[in-house]
C-alpha positions, 0 to 999 in steps of 0.5 A, a space after each residue: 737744743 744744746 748750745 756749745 761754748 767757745 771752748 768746745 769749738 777750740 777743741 774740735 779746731 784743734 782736733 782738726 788741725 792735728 788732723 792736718 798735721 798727719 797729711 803728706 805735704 806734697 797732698 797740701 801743695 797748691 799744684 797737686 790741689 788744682 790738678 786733683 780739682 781739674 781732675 775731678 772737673 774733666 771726668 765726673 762735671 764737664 759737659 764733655 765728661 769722661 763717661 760721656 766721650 764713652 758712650 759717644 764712641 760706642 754710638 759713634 761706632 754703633 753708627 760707622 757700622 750701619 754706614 758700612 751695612 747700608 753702603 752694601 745694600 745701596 751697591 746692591 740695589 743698584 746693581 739690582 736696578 741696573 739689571 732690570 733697566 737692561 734686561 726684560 727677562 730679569 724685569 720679568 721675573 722680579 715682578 712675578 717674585 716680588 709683586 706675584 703677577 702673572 700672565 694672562 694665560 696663567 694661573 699662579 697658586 701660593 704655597 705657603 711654607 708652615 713650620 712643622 708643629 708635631 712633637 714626636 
């Protein structure tokens, strides 16, 4: 462990403030200070960050469209429903679509569509 002397220290303080001699005064104004300070609070360290008020517009943006889907289909459903409250034939094919159900003088057989697998 080496030990510096006053001396030593008296250089690297001079050496800084040459440092400082070379700095723009407008850089050392106490306004320009604060507001780089203020800056660098507002964008990078604030709760409410720069970065952050980014991400809550895009979510915020994100969210105003699955507003906009989920509105359509709620009108549809409801045209949907409104449909099968005023007409039996419309009730009727629903519930054979939708929950296979059949007469009883019916039989009801299920294709089911299989993609096709041959490699030609």
């Amino acid at each position: 462990m080496t030990l510096f002397r006053v001396s030593d220290y008296r250089l690297i303080i001079s050496d800084i403030m040459k440092l400082l001699t070379h700095i723009p005064s407008w850089i050392k104004s106490k306004y320009f200070i604060a507001f780089a300070a203020f800056c660098v609070v507002v964008l990078f360290l604030d709760k409410n960050d720069f970065f952050t008020q980014i991400d809550r517009q895009k979510e915020l943006r994100e969210l105003q469209q699955s507003k906009q889907y989920y509105s359509t289909q709620i009108s549809a459903e409801r045209k949907e429903l409104e449909a099968l409250k005023n007409n039996p034939a419309t009730l009727e094919k629903y519930a054979r679509e939708k929950y296979l159900m059949k007469r009883d003088n019916e039989e009801l057989f299920l294709v089911s569509e299989k993609p096709d697998n041959s490699k030609n």
